[in-house]
BATOR-73586 format. One record per residue (C-alpha): x, y, z; residue in three letters; residue number from 0. Coordinates in steps of 0.25 Angstrom, whole numbers, plus 2048, in hexadecimal, padded with zeros to 3 digits. Layout:
N
SITE  px  py  pz  r  k
SITE  X  Y  Z  ALA  NUM $
...
END
This chain:
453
SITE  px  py  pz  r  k
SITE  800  800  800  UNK  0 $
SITE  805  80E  7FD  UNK  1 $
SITE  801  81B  7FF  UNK  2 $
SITE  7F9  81C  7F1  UNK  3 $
SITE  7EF  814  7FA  UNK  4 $
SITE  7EA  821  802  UNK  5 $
SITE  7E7  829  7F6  UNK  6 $
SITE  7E3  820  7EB  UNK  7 $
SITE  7D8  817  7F3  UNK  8 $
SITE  7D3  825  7FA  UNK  9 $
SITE  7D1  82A  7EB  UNK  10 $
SITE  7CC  81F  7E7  UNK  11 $
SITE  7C2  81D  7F3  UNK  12 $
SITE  7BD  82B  7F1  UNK  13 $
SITE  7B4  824  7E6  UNK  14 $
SITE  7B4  830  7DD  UNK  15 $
SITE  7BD  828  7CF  UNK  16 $
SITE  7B5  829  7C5  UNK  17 $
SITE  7B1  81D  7BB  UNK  18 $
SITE  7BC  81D  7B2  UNK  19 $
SITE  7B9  80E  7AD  UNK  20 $
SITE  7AB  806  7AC  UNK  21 $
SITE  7B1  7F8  7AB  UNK  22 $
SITE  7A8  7ED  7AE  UNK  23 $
SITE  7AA  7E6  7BC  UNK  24 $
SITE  7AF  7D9  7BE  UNK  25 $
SITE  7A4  7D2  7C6  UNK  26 $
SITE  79D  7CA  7BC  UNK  27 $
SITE  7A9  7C4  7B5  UNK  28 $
SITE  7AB  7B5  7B9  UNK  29 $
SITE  7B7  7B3  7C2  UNK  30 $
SITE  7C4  7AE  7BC  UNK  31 $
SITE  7C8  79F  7BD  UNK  32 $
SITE  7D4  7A2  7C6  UNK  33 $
SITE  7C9  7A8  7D2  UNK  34 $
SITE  7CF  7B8  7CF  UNK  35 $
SITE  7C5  7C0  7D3  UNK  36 $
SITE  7C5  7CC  7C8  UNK  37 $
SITE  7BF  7DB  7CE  UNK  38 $
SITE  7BE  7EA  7C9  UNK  39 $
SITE  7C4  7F2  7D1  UNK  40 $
SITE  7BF  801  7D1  UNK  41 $
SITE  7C5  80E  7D4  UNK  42 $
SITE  7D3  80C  7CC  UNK  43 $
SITE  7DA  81B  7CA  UNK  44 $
SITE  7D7  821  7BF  UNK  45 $
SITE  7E5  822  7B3  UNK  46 $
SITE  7E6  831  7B7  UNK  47 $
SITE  7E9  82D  7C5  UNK  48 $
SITE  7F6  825  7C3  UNK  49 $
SITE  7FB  824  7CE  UNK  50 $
SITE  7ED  821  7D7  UNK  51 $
SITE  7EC  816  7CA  UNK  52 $
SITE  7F9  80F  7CC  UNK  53 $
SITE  7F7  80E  7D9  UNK  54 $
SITE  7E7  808  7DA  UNK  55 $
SITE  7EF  7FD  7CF  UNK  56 $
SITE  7FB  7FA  7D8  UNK  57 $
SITE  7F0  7F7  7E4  UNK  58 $
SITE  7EA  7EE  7DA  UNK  59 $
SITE  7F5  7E6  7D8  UNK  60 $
SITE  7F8  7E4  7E8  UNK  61 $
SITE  7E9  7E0  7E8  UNK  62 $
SITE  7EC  7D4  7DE  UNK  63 $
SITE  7F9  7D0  7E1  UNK  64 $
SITE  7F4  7CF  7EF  UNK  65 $
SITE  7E6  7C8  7EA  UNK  66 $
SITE  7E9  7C0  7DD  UNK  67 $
SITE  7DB  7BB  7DB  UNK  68 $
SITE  7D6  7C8  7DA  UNK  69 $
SITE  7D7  7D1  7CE  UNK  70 $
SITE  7D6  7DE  7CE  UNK  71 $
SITE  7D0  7E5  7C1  UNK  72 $
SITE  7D1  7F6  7C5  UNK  73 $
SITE  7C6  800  7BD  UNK  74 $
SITE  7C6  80E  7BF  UNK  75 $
SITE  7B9  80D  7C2  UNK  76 $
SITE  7B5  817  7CE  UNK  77 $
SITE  7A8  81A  7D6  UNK  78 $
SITE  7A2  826  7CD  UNK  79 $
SITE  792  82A  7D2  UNK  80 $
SITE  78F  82E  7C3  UNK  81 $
SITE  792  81F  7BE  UNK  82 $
SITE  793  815  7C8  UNK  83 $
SITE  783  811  7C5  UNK  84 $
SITE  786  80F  7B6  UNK  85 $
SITE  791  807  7BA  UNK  86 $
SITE  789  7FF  7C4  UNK  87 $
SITE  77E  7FD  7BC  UNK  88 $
SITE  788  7FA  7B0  UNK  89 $
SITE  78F  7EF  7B9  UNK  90 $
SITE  79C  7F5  7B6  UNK  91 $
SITE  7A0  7F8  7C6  UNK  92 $
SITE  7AC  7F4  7C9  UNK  93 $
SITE  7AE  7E8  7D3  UNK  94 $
SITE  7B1  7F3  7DF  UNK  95 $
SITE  7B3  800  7DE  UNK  96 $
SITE  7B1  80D  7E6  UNK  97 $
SITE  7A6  815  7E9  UNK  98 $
SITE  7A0  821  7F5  UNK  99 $
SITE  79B  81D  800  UNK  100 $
SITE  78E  823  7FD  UNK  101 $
SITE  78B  816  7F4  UNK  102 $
SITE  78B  80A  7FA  UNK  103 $
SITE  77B  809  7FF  UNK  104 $
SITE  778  810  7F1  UNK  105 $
SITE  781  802  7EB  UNK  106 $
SITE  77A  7FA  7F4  UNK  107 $
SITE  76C  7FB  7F0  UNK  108 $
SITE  76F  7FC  7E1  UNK  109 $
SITE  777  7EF  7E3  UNK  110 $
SITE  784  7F7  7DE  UNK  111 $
SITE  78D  7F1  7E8  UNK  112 $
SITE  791  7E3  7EE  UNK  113 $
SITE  78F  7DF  7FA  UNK  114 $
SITE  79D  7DB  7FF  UNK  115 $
SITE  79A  7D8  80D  UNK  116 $
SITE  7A0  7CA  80C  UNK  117 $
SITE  7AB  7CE  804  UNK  118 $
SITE  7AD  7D7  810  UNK  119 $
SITE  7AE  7CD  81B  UNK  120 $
SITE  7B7  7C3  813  UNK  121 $
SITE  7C1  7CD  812  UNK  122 $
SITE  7C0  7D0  820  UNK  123 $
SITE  7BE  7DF  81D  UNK  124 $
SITE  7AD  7E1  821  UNK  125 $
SITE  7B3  7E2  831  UNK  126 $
SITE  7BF  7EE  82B  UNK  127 $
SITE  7B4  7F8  826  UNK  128 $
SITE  7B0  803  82E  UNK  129 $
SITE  7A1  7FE  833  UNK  130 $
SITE  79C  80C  830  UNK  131 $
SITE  7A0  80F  821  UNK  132 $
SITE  79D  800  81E  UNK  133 $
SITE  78F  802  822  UNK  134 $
SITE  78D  80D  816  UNK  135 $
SITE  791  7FF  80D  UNK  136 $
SITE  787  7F6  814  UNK  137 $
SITE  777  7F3  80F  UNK  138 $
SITE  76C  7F1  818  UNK  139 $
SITE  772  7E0  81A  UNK  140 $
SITE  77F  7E6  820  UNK  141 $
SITE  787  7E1  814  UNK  142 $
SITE  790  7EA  80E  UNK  143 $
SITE  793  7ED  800  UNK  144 $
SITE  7A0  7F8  800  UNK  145 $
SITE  7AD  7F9  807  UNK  146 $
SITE  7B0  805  80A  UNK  147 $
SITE  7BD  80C  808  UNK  148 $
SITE  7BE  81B  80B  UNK  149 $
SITE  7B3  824  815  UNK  150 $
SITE  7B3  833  81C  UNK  151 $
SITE  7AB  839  825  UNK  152 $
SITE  7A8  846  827  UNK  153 $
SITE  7AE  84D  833  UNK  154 $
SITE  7B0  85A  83A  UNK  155 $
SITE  7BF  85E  835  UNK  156 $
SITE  7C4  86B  83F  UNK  157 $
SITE  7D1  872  841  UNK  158 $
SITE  7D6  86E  84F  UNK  159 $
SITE  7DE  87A  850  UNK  160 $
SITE  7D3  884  84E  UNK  161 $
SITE  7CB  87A  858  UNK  162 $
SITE  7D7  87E  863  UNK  163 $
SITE  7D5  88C  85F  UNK  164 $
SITE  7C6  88C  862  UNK  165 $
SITE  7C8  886  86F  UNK  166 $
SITE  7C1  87A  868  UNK  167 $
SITE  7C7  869  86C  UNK  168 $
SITE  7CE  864  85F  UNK  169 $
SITE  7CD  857  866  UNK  170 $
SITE  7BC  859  868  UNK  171 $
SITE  7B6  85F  859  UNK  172 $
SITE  7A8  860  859  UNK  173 $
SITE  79F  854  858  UNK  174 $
SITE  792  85C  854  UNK  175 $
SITE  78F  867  84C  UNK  176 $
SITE  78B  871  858  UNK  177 $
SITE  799  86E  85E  UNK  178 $
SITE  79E  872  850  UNK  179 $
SITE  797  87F  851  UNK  180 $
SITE  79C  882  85E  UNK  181 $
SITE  7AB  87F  858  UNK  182 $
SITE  7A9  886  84C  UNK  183 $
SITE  7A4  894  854  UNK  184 $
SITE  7B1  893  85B  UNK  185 $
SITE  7BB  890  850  UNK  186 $
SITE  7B4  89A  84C  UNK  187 $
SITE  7B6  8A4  858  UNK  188 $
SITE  7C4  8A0  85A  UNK  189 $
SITE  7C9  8A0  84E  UNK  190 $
SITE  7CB  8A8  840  UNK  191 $
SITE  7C3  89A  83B  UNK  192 $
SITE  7B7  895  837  UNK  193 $
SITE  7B1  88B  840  UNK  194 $
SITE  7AA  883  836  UNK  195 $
SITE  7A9  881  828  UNK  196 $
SITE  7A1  877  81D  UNK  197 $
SITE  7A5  874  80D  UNK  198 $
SITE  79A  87A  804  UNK  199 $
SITE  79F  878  7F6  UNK  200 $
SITE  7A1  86C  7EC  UNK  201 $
SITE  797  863  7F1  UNK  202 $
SITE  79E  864  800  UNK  203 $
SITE  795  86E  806  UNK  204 $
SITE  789  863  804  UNK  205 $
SITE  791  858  807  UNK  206 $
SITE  795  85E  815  UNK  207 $
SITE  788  861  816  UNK  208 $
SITE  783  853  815  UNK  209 $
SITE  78E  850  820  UNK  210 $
SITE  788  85A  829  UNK  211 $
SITE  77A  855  827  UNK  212 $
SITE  77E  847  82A  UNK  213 $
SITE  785  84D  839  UNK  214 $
SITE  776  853  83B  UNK  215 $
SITE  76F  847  838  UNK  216 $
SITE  76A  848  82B  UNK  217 $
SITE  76D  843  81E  UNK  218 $
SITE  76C  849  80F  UNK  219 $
SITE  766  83E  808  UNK  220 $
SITE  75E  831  80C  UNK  221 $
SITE  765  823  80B  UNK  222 $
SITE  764  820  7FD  UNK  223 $
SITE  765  82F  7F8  UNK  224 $
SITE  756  830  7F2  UNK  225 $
SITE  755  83C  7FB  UNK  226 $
SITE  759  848  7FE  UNK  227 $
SITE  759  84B  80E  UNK  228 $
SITE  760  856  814  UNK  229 $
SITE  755  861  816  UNK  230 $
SITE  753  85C  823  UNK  231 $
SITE  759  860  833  UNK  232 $
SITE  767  85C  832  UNK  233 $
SITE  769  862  825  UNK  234 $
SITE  763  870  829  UNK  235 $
SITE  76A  86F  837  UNK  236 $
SITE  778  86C  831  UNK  237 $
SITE  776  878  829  UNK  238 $
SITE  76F  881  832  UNK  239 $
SITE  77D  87E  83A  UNK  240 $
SITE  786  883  831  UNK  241 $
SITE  77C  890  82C  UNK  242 $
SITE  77E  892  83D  UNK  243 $
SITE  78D  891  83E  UNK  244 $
SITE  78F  899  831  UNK  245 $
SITE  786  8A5  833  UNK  246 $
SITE  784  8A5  843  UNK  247 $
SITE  791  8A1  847  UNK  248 $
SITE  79A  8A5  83C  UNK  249 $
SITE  7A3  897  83D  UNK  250 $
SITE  7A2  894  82F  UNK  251 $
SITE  7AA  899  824  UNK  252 $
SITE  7A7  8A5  81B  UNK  253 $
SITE  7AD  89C  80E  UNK  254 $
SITE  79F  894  80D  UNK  255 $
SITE  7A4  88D  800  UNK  256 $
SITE  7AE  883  804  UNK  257 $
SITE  7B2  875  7FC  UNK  258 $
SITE  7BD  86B  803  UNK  259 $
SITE  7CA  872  7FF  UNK  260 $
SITE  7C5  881  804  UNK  261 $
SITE  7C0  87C  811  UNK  262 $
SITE  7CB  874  812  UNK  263 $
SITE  7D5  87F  811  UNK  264 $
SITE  7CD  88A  819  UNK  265 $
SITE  7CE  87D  825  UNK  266 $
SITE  7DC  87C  822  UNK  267 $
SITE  7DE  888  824  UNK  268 $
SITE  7D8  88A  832  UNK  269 $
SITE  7CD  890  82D  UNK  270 $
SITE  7C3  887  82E  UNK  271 $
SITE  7C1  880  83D  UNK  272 $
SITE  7B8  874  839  UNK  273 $
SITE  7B3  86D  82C  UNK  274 $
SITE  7AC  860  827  UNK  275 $
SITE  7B4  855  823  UNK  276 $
SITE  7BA  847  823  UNK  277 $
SITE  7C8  844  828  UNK  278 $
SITE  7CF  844  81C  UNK  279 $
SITE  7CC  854  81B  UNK  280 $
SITE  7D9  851  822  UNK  281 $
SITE  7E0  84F  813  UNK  282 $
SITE  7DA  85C  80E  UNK  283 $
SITE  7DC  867  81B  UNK  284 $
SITE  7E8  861  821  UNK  285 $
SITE  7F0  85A  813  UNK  286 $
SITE  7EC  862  809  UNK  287 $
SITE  7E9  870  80F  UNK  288 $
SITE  7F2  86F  81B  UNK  289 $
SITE  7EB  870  827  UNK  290 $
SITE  7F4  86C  834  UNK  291 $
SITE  7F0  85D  835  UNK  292 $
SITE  7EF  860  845  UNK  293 $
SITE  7E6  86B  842  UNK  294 $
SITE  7DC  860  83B  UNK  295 $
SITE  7D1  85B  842  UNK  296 $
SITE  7C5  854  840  UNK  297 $
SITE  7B9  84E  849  UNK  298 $
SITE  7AC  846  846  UNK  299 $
SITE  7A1  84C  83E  UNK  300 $
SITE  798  855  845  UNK  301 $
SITE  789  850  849  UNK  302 $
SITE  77D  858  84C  UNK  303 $
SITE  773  850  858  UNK  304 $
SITE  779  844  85A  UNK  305 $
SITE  782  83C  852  UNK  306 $
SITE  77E  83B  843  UNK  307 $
SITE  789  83A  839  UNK  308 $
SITE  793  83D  82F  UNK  309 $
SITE  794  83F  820  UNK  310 $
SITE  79C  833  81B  UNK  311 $
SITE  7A1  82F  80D  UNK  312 $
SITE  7AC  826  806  UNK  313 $
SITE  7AE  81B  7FD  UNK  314 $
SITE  7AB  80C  7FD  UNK  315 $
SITE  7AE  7FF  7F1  UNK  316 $
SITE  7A3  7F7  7ED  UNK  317 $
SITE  7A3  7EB  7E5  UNK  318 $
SITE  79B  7E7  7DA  UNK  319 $
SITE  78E  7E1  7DD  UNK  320 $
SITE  790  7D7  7D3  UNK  321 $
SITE  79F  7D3  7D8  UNK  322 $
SITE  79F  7C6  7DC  UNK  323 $
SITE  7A4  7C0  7E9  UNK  324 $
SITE  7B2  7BF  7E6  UNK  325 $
SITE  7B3  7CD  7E0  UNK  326 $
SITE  7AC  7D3  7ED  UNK  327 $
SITE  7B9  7CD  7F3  UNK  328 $
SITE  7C2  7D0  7EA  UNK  329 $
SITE  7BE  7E0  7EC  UNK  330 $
SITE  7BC  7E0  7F8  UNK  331 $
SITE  7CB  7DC  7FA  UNK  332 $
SITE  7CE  7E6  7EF  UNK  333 $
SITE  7C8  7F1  7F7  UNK  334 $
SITE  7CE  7EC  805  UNK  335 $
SITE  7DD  7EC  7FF  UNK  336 $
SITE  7DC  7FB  7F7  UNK  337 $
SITE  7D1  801  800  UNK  338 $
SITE  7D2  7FD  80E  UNK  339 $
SITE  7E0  7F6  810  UNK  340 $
SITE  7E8  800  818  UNK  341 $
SITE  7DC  800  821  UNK  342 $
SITE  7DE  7F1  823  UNK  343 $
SITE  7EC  7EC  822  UNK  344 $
SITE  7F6  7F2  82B  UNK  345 $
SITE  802  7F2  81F  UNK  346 $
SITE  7FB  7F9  815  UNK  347 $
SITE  7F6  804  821  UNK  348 $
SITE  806  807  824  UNK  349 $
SITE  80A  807  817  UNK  350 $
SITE  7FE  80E  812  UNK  351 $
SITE  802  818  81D  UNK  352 $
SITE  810  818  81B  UNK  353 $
SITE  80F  81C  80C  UNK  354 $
SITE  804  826  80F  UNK  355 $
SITE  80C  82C  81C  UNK  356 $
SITE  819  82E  813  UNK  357 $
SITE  814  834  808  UNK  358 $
SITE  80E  840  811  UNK  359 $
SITE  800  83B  80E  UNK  360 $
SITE  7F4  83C  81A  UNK  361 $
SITE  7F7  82E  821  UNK  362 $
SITE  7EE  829  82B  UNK  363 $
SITE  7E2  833  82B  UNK  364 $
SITE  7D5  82D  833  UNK  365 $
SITE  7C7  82E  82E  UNK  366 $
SITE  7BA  826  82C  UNK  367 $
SITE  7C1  816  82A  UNK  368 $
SITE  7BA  80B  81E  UNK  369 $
SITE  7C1  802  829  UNK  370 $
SITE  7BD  800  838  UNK  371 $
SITE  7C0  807  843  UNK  372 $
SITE  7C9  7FC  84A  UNK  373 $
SITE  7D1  7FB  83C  UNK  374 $
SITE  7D3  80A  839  UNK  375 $
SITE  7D7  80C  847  UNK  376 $
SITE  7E3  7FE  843  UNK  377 $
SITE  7E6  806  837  UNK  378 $
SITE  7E9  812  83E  UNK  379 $
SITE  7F1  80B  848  UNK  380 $
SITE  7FA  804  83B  UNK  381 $
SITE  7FC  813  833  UNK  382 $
SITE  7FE  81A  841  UNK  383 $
SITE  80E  81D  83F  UNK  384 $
SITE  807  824  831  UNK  385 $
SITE  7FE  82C  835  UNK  386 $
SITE  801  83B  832  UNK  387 $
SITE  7F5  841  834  UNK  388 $
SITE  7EF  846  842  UNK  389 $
SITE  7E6  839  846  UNK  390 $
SITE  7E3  83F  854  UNK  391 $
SITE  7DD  84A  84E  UNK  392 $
SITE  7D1  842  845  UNK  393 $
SITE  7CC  83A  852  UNK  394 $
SITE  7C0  843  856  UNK  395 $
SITE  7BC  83F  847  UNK  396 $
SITE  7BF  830  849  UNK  397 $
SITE  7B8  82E  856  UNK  398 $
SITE  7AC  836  851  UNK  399 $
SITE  7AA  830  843  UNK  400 $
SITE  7A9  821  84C  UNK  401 $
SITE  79B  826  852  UNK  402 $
SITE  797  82F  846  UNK  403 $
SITE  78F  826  83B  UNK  404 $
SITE  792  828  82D  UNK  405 $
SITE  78B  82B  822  UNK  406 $
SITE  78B  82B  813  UNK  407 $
SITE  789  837  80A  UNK  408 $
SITE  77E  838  802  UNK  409 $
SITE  77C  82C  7F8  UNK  410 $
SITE  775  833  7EE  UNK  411 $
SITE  77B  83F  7E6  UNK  412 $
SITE  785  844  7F1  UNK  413 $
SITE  78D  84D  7EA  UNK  414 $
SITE  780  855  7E4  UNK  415 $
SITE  77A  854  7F3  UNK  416 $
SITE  787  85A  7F8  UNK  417 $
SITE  786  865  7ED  UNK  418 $
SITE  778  86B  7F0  UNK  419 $
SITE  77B  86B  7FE  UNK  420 $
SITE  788  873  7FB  UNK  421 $
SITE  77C  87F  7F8  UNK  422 $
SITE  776  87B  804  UNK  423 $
SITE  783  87E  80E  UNK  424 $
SITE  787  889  805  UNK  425 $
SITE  77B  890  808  UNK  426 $
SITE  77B  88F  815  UNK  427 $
SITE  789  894  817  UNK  428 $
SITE  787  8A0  80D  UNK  429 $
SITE  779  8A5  811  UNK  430 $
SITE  775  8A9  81F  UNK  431 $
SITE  765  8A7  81E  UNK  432 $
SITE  767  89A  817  UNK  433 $
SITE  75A  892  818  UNK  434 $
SITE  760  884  81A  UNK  435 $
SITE  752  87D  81A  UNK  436 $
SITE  750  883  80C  UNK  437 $
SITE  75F  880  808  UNK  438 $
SITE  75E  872  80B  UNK  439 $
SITE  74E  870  805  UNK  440 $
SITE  754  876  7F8  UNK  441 $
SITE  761  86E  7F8  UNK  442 $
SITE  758  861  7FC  UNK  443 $
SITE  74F  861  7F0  UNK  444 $
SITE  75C  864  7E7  UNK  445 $
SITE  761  858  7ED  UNK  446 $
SITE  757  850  7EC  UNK  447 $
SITE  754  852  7DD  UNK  448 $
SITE  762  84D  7DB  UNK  449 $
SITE  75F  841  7E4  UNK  450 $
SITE  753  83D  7DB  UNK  451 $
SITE  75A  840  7CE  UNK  452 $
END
C-alpha cells in the first residue's frame, strides 16, 4: 500500500466520475471451466488522470496476484445520476461500482442492487462496519445490499483561539443551537469576529440548511422523495434563529454570500468563530488555507429540543442484482482490499500511514468511521506514531456523533432542493422583514414540482 491510497480511493469514493464506458457486466456470462470467477469492476480513473489510473491498475494487480481465481476486468464506468437508470434498465451496470449514499433504499425497491449480506458474513467483514451507516444499506429483513466505504457528518467546526478570547471552554463547544447563540453573542462582543456564520451559494446555503433542519427535528422530503416537507416547525425555527442572530444580535457576518473557499478563508483568517462542517474542513482551513492546526476545533452538530440529528452523506458499492454468488464474493473481497484494508490489516495501516506522513499529506485525521468503533479506535492505535494532526482537538465531535443519529440527505433531486433553499437562507440574511413562512410555502411548492416531474 502506498500513499496513492488516500487520494485516489477518496476521489474515487466521492461518486462523482462520470460514465465514460457502457460496457456490458459480466453476470450473465457462464463461468470459466478452470472455476475463475470473472467481475467489472467500476470506477477506474479516467486517461486524463495518469497517475490516479496507474495507480487503481497497479492495485488491480495486487488484487489478482493475491486471488488468482478472480479476475478483475476494470471499466470507467462511474455513478453518474443523469445515466445510472439507463444503465440499470439496459443491464449494462458494472458488477460493483460506486454510488452516494443517498441511493441505496431507492436501489433496494427497484431491485437495482444485490443483496450481499451472506457474501458479507463469509468474508467475515458484516461485524467490521460501523452498525449506523450500515443501517442506511439494509431493507425492511435487515439484510444488506451495499458496503459502505466513505461517510461525513456535519459538525459545528470553531476556532479554539477566539473561543479562549471570549471566555468560552475549547474543551465544551456547544451542543445546542441556544448555546451557539450565546457563544456566538460573545465572540462577538469580544472580538473583532463574527460569531457565526452559514454558506448560501452553489447549492451549500440549502444544503446547510437541510442540516440545520434535521438538528431541529425536521426533514426536507419524505422517505422515498415523493414529497416536498420543509414548510413546517423545525424549518421556520432554524430560520427564525439565524434571522434572530443576524439582525437582533448582529453575530452574523455582513458578507451573506459565502460558498466553501470564501467562508473557509474568512474562518481562517479569524474572522469567523463557528461554521458548519465535517472533519475533513480540517483539509481545506487548516492545509489548504493555513489555519494554525491547534486553532481547529470541532464538536457535534448542534440539536434543538432533545437529540435529533445530523446531515450525513458518503458513498457505498453495490453489486449487481443479477451477480451470481460467487461474483458477490469476488466483489466483496474487491471492495475490502482497495476500500476498507487499512481499516482492517495492521500492515497496510502503517504503511498506509508512513507513506502519507512522509509526503506531508494530513495522516490520521478522525471522522464519522464505515468500520466499527472497536476497529477505528485498533486503527488509530497501529497509525499512532503517524499521526500529524491535533486528535485531541476532534474528541468533542467523536464522542457527540456516537449519540447523535444519522441521517441521509435527501433522495430525490438533492442538488435542485439545496439550490432553492439557497434563495430561502439568502433572503433571510439579506432582508430584515423576511416572511419565513412565505419563504419557505413558496420554495416548497417549487420544490415540489421538481419532486413530481
Amino acid at each position: 500500500m502506498t500513499k496513492r491510497f488516500r487520494s485516489v480511493a477518496a476521489a474515487i469514493a466521492i461518486g462523482g466520475l462520470s460514465v465514460a464506458a457502457l460496457a456490458g457486466c459480466s453476470s450473465d456470462a457462464a463461468a470459466p471451466a478452470d472455476g475463475t470467477v470473472t467481475i467489472e469492476i467500476g470506477d477506474r480513473p479516467t486517461a486524463d488522470r495518469p497517475e490516479d489510473r496507474a495507480y487503481f491498475d497497479e492495485r488491480v494487480a495486487a488484487f489478482e496476484k493475491a486471488n488468482p481465481d478472480i479476475d478483475l476486468q476494470p471499466v470507467e464506468t462511474g455513478y453518474d445520476a443523469s445515466t445510472f437508470q439507463a444503465l440499470a434498465a439496459g443491464g449494462s451496470l458494472p458488477d460493483v461500482m460506486s454510488v452516494p449514499l443517498t441511493e441505496p433504499q431507492g436501489l433496494i425497491k427497484r431491485n437495482q442492487a444485490a443483496d450481499i449480506t451472506d457474501a458479507l458474513e463469509s468474508e467475515g467483514l458484516l461485524d467490521a462496519l460501523n452498525p449506523t451507516i450500515l443501517a442506511l444499506t439494509k431493507n425492511s429483513d435487515d439484510r444488506v445490499f451495499a458496503i459502505p466505504t466513505n461517510a461525513y457528518s456535519f459538525g459545528l467546526v470553531y476556532n479554539r483561539d477566539l473561543f479562549a478570547q471570549a471566555g468560552l471552554d475549547p474543551e465544551n463547544p456547544p451542543k445546542t443551537w441556544d448555546e451557539v447563540r450565546e457563544a456566538a453573542k460573545k465572540i462577538s462582543d469580544a472580538t473583532d469576529a463574527a460569531g457565526f456564520s452559514v454558506l448560501t451559494t452553489a447549492n451549500t446555503g440549502g444544503w446547510q440548511f437541510t442540516g440545520m433542519t434535521y438538528s431541529f427535528g425536521g426533514t426536507v422530503e419524505n422517505e422515498d422523495g415523493s414529497k416536498a416537507t420543509f414548510d413546517d416547525a423545525p424549518s421556520t425555527d432554524a430560520l427564525e434563529l439565524l434571522q434572530t442572530m443576524r439582525w437582533d444580535d448582529g453575530t452574523l457576518p455582513e458578507n451573506t454570500l459565502y460558498d466553501v473557499q470564501s467562508q473557509g478563508q474568512d474562518f481562517a483568517a479569524g474572522k469567523i468563530g463557528m461554521i458548519l462542517g465535517a472533519s475533513d474542513s480540517y483539509y481545506n482551513v487548516v492545509q489548504n488555507l493555513k489555519l494554525p492546526a491547534e486553532q481547529f476545533g470541532i464538536g457535534g452538530m448542534p440539536q434543538s429540543g432533545g437529540t435529533q440529528g445530523t446531515l450525513s452523506g458518503g458513498t457505498v458499492q453495490i453489486v449487481n442484482p443479477n451477480a451470481s454468488d460467487a461474483e458477490k464474493t469476488a466483489a466483496v473481497k474487491w471492495v475490502e482490499f482497495f476500500y476498507l484494508q487499512r481499516f482492517l490489516d495492521e500492515d497496510t495501516a502503517v504503511e498506509d500511514a508512513r507513506a502519507s506522513s512522509e509526503a506531508g499529506s494530513v495522516t490520521g485525521l478522525p471522522g464519522l468511521p464505515v468500520v466499527n468503533a472497536d476497529q477505528y479506535s485498533e486503527y488509530f492505535t497501529w497509525i499512532a506514531d503517524y499521526i500529524n494532526v491535533p486528535s485531541a482537538n476532534f474528541t468533542p465531535y467523536l464522542e457527540a456523533s456516537a449519540d447523535i443519529p444519522i441521517v441521509p440527505e435527501p433522495v430525490n433531486n438533492a442538488q435542485e432542493v439545496y439550490g432553492a433553499l439557497d434563495t430561502v437562507v439568502q433572503t433571510v440574511l439579506t432582508d430584515k422583514g423576511a416572511d419565513i413562512p412565505a419563504l419557505l410555502s413558496t420554495a416548497q411548492s417549487d420544490v415540489q414540482s421538481r419532486l413530481s416531474r
